[in-house]
C-alpha positions as CSV (number, residue, x, y, z in Angstrom):
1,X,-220.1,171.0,134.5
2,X,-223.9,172.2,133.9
3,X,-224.7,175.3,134.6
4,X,-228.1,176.4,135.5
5,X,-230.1,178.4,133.2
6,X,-232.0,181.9,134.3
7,X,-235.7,181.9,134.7
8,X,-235.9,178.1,136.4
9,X,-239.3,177.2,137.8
10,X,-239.7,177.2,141.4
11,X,-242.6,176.2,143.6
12,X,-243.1,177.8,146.6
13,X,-245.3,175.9,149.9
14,X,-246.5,177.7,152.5
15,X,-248.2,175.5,154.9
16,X,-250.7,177.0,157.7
17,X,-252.2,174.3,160.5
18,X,-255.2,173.7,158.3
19,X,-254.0,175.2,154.7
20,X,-251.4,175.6,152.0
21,X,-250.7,178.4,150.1
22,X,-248.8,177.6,146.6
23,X,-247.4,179.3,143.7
24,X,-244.8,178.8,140.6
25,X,-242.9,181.2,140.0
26,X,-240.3,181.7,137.0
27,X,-236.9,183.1,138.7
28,X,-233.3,184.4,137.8
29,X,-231.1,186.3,139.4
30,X,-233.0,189.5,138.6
31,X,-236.1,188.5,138.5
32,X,-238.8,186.6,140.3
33,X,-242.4,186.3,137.8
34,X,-245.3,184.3,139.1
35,X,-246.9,181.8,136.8
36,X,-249.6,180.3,138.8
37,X,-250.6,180.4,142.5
38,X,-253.6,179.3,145.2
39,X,-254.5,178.1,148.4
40,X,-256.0,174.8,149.2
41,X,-258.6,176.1,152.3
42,X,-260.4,174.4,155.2
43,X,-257.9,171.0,155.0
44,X,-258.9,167.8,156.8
45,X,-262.8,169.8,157.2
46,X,-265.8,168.6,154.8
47,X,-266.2,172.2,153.0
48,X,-262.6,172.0,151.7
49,X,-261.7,174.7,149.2
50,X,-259.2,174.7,146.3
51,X,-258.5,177.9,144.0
52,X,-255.7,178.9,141.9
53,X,-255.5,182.4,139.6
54,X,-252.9,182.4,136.4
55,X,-250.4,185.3,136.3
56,X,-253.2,187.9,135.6
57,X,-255.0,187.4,138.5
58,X,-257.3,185.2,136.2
59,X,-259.3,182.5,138.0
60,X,-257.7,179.1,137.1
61,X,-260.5,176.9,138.9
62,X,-262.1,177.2,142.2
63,X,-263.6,173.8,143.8
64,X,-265.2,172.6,146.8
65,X,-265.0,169.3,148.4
66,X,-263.1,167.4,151.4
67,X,-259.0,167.8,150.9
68,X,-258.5,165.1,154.1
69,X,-254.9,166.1,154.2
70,X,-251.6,167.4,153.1
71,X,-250.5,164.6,151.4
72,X,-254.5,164.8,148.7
73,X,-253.7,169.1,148.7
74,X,-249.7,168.2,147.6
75,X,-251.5,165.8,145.3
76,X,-253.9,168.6,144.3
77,X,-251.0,171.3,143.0
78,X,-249.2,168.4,141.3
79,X,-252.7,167.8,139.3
80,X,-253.2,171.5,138.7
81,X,-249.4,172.2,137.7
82,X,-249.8,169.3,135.3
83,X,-253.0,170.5,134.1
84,X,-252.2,174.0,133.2
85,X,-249.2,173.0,131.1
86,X,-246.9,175.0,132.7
87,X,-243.3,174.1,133.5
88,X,-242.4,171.7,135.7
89,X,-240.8,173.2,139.0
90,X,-237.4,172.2,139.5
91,X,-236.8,173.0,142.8
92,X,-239.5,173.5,145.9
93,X,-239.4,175.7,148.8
94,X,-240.8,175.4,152.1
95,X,-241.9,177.9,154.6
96,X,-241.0,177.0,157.8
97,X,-241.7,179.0,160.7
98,X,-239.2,177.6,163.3
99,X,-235.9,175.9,162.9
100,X,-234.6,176.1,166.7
101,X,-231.5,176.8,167.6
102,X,-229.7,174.5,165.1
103,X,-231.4,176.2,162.1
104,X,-231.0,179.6,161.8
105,X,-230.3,180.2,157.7
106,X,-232.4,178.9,155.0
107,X,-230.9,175.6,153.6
108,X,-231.4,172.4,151.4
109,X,-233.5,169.8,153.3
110,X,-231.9,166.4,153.7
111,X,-232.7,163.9,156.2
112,X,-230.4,165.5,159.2
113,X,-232.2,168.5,158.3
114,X,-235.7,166.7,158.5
115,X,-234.7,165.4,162.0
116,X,-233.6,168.7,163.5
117,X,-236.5,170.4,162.3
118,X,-238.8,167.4,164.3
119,X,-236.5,168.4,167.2
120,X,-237.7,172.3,166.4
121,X,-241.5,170.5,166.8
122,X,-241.8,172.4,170.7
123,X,-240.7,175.8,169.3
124,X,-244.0,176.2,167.1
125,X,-246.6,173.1,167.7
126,X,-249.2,175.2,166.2
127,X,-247.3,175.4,162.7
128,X,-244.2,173.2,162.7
129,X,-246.6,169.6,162.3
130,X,-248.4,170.9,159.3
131,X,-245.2,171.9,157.9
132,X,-243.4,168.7,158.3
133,X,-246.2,166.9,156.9
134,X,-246.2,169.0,154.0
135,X,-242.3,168.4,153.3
136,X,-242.5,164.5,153.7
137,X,-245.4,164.8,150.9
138,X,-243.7,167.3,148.8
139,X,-240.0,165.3,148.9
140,X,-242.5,161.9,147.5
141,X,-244.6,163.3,145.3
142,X,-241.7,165.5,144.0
143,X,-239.2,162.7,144.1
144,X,-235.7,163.6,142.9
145,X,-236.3,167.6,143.0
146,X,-234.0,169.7,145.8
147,X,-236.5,170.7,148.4
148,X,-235.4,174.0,150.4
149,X,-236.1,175.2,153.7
150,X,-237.2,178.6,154.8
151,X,-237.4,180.2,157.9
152,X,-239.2,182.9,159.6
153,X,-236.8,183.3,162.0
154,X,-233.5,183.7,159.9
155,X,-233.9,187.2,159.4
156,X,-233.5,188.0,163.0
157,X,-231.0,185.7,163.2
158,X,-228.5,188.8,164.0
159,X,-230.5,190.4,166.6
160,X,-228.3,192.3,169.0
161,X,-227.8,190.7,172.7
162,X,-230.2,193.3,174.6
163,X,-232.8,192.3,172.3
164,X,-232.6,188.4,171.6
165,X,-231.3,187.2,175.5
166,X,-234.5,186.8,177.9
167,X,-234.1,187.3,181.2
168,X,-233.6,183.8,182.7
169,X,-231.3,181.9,184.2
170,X,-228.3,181.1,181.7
171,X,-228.4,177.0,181.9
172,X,-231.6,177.7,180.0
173,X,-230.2,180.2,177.7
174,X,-227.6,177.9,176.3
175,X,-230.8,175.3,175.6
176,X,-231.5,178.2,172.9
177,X,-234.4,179.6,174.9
178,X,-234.5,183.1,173.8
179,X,-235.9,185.4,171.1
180,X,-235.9,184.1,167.6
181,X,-238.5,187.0,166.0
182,X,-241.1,185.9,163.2
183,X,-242.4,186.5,160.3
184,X,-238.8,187.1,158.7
185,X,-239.7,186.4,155.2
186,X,-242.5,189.1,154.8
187,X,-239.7,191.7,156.6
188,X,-237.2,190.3,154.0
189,X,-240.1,191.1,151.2
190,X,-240.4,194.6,152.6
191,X,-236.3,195.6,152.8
192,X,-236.4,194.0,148.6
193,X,-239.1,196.2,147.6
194,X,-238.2,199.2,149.4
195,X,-234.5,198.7,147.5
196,X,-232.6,201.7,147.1
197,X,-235.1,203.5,149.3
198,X,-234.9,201.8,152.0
199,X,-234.3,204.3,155.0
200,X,-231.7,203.6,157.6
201,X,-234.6,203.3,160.6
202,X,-237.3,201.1,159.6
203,X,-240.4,200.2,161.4
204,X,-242.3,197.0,160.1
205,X,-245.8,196.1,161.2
206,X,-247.0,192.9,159.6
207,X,-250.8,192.3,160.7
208,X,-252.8,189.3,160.1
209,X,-254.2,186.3,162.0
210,X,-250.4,186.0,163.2
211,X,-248.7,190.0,164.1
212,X,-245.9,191.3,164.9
213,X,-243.9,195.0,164.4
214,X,-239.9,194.4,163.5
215,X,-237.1,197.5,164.0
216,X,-235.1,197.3,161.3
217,X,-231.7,199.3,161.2
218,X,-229.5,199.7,158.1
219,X,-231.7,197.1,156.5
220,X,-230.9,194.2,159.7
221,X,-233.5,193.6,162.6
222,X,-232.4,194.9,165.8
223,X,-235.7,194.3,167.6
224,X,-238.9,192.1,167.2
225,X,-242.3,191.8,169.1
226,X,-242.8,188.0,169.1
227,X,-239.9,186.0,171.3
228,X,-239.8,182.4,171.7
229,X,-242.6,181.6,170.1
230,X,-244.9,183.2,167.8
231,X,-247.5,183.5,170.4
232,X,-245.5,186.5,172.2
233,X,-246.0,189.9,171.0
234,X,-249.2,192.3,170.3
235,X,-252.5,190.7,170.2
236,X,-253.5,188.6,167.3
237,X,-256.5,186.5,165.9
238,X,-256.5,183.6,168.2
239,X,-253.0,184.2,170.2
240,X,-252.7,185.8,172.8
241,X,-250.0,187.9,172.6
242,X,-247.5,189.2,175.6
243,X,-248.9,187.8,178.8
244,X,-248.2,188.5,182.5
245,X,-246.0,184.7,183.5
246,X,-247.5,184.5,186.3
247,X,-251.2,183.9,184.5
248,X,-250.0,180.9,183.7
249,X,-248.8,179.9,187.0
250,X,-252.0,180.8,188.1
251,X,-253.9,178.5,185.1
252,X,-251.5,175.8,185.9
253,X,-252.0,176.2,189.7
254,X,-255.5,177.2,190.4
255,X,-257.7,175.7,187.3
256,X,-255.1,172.9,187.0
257,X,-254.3,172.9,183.5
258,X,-251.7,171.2,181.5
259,X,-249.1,172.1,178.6
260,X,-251.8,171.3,176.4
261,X,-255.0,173.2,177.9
262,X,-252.0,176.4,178.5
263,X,-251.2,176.0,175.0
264,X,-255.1,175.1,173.2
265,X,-256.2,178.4,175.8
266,X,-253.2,180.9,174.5
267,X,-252.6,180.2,170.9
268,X,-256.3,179.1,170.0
269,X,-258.9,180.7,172.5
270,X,-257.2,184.5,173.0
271,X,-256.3,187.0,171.0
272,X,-259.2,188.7,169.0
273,X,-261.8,185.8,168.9
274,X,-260.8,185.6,173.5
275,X,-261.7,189.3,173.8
276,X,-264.8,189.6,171.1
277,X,-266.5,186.0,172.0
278,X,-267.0,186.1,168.2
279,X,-264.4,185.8,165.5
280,X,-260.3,186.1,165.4
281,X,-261.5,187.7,161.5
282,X,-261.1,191.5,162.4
283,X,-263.7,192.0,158.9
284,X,-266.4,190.0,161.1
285,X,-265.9,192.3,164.1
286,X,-266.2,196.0,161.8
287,X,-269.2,194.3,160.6
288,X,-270.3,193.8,164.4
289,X,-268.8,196.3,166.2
290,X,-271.8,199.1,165.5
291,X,-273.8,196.3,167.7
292,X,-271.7,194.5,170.0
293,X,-269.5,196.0,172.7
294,X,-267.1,193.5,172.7
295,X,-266.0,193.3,168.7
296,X,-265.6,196.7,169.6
297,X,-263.5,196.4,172.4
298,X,-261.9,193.6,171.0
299,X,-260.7,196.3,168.2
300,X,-259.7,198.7,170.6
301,X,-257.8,196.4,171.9
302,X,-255.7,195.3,169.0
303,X,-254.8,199.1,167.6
304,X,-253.6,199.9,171.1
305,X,-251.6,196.8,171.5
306,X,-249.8,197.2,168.0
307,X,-249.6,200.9,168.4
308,X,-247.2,200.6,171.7
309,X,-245.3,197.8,169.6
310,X,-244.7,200.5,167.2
311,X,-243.8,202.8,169.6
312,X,-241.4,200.6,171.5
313,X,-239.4,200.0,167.8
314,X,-239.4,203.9,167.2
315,X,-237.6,203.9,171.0
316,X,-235.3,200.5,169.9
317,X,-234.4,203.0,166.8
318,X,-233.9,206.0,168.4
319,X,-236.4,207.3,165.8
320,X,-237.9,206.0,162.6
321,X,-238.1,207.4,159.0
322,X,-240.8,204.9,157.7
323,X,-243.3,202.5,159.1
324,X,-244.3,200.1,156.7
325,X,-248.0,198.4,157.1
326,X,-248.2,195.0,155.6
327,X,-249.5,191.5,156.1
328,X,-253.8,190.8,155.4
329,X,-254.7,193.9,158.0
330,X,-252.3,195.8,157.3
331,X,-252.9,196.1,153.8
332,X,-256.6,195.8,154.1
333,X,-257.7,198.0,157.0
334,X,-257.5,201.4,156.3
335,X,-259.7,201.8,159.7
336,X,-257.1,199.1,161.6
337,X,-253.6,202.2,160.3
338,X,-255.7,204.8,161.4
339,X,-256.1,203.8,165.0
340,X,-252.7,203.2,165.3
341,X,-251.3,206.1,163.8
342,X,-253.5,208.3,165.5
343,X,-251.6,207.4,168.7
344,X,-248.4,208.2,167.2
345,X,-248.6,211.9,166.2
346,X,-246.3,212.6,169.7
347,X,-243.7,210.9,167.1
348,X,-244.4,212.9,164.1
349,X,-246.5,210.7,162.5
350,X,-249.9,211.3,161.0
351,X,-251.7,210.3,158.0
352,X,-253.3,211.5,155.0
353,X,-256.9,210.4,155.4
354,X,-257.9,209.9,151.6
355,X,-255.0,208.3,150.7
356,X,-254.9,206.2,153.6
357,X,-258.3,204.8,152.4
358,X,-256.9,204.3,149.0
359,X,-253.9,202.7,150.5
360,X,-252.2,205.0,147.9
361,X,-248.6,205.3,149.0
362,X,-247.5,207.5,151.1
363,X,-250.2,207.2,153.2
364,X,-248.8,209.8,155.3
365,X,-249.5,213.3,155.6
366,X,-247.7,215.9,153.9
367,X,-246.8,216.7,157.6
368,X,-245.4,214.0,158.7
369,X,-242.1,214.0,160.0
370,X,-242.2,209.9,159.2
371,X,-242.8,208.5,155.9
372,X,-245.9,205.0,156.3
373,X,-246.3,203.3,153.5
374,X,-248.5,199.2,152.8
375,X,-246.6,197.3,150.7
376,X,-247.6,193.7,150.0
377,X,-246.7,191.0,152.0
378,X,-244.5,189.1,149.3
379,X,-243.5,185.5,151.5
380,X,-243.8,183.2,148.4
381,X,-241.4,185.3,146.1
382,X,-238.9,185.3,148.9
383,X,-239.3,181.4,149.5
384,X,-239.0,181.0,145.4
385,X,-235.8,183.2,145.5
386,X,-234.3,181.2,148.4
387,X,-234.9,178.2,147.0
388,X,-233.6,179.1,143.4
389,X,-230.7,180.4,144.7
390,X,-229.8,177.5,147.1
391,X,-230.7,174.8,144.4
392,X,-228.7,176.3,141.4
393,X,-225.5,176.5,144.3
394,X,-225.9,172.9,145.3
395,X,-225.7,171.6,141.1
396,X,-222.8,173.7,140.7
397,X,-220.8,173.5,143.4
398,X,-221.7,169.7,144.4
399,X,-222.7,167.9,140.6
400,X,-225.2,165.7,143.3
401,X,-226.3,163.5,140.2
402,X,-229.9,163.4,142.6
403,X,-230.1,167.4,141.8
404,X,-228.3,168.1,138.6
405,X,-231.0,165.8,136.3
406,X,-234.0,167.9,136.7
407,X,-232.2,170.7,135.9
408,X,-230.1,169.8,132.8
409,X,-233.1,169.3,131.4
């Protein structure tokens, strides 16, 4: 029987409503190197972008024109991997935000799998289309190659009873109607990179157009912001966040609005771009804020709603030894950390202003009785491990003829 050799090319997809974020990567057991990745920008819109940078950091190309879909960007990375003569992947991964109930570990993507994540569809309508589009390409245009699936929410997949049962009644509780936690890959990044330092009480803020702050206990998630959905939780770029239920009894009631206007009003018209009347793009409102009262509000806003998130995971933990900023604002806003932290010096924690700026880790103070550190976000390597891992199991311990080719090669 064949077995698989180290350092096997692996593509890694990750699919947002109106992009797709790509990269090959080169990965073993004990390592994980990128060759290549990119983003194809702006997708079904006129002023399409595509971009790609080699393992330096080097620019590969950079183009603008119409992408009308998933199925051209797919298309596009094919081109591009063929193009820059690297190896052919051999496996591809998939991101994928929501499984439901039935999906709860990452796993290879056959056609039951492709109809239970369709059935996942009402979880996540804002990411889960997009997603399935961009397997159905990815499976045809990379005929005959495993295709693995990923999911956000496997990491909190162990979450303790007191935090992942809502309070409702229990005929909808067995419908899986409860709290699945986000963002599990970038928390899976985190716990890897931290390695042998990673401390028993772990606080994880990932901030970007999508937040939420994770507890993490002896390296497992005990507690999470987001619930259901990946609209609960602290304020974000377009979402709303944690609402009172009865707003939307209200909405439904009084201004008569449907599942869709509830769903187009709390996951695309809230959040940042809701409170500022601007931009969800916190670097628009900084750039605004000296002039307009509500980007500055709208900031405000944010820092305070992520700041009692953190505070709430320190009181999950019964303490916390590090808080970890990650995700595009927290690795980018140095102003974004300080507002937050500057809450949080009840708990110990304060910050070392220079190095805070520099995002030179620690960021904290030599004072601090808790460690905060910004590591990267690192979503793609975790997809390419997952699916590298999953792939070389199924050739070994099924010989599927389908999988074993490509990689005998």
């Amino acid at each position: 029987m064949p077995q698989a050799a180290p350092g096997l090319p692996v593509l890694a997809l990750n699919s947002g409503s109106s992009s797709l974020k790509f990269g090959l990567y080169r990965v073993s057991a004990s390592r994980t190197e990128m060759l290549l990745s990119g983003e194809a920008e702006a997708i079904g819109a006129p002023d399409g972008k595509f971009h790609a940078r080699d393992s330096h950091g080097s620019s590969l190309l950079s183009e603008t024109g119409a992408i009308p879909g998933q199925r051209e960007a797919i298309a596009r990375v094919g081109r591009l991997l063929a193009d820059a003569k690297t190896p052919a992947p051999l496996a591809v991964g998939h991101r994928i935000v929501h499984g439901g109930p039935k999906l709860r570990t990452h796993c290879l993507i056959d056609d039951l799998v492709m109809r239970q994540l369709e059935a996942a569809t009402p979880f996540a309508p804002l990411h889960m289309p997009s997603a399935l589009s961009v397997i159905r390409f990815a499976r045809a245009h990379f005929s005959g190659l495993p295709q693995v699936a990923c999911f956000d929410t496997t990491f909190h997949a162990s979450l303790p009873d007191v935090a992942r049962v809502l309070p409702i009644p229990k005929e909808l509780q067995r419908e899986g109607i409860e709290r699945y936690g986000f963002h599990g890959l970038s928390c899976e990044s985190i716990v890897r990179q931290l390695g042998a330092d990673l401390p028993d009480r772990l606080v994880i803020a990932h901030l970007g157009n999508g937040a939420s702050v994770t507890a993490v206990k002896g390296g497992k998630s005990i507690d999470t912001s987001m619930g259901l959905t990946p609209t609960g939780g602290v304020i974000m770029g377009t979402r709303s966040g944690d609402l009172d239920p009865g707003i939307l009894v209200y909405l439904m009631r009084e201004k008569k609005l449907d599942a869709a206007g509830i769903e187009e009003l709390v996951d695309r018209r809230s959040g940042l771009l809701g409170i500022s009347g601007i931009s969800s793009d916190m670097r628009r409102l900084h750039a605004t804020a000296s002039a307009n009262a509500d980007a500055r509000l709208a900031i405000e806003m944010f820092g305070y709603s992520v700041r009692k998130a953190v505070a709430a995971m320190i009181a999950a933990l019964d303490g916390a030894d590090l808080i970890v900023f990650t995700g595009g604002i927290g690795e980018n806003d140095a102003a974004a950390r300080a507002a937050i932290c500057a809450g949080l010096f009840w708990a110990g924690i304060s910050l070392d202003d220079a190095r805070n700026r520099a995002a030179a880790d620690p960021i904290s103070a030599a004072g601090s009785r808790c460690l905060v550190q910004v590591l990267p976000s690192q979503e793609d390597e975790q997809i390419a491990r997952h699916a590298w891992s999953l792939a070389t199991t199924a050739i070994v311990e099924t010989n599927d003829q389908k999988f074993r080719r490509p990689f005998s090669e």
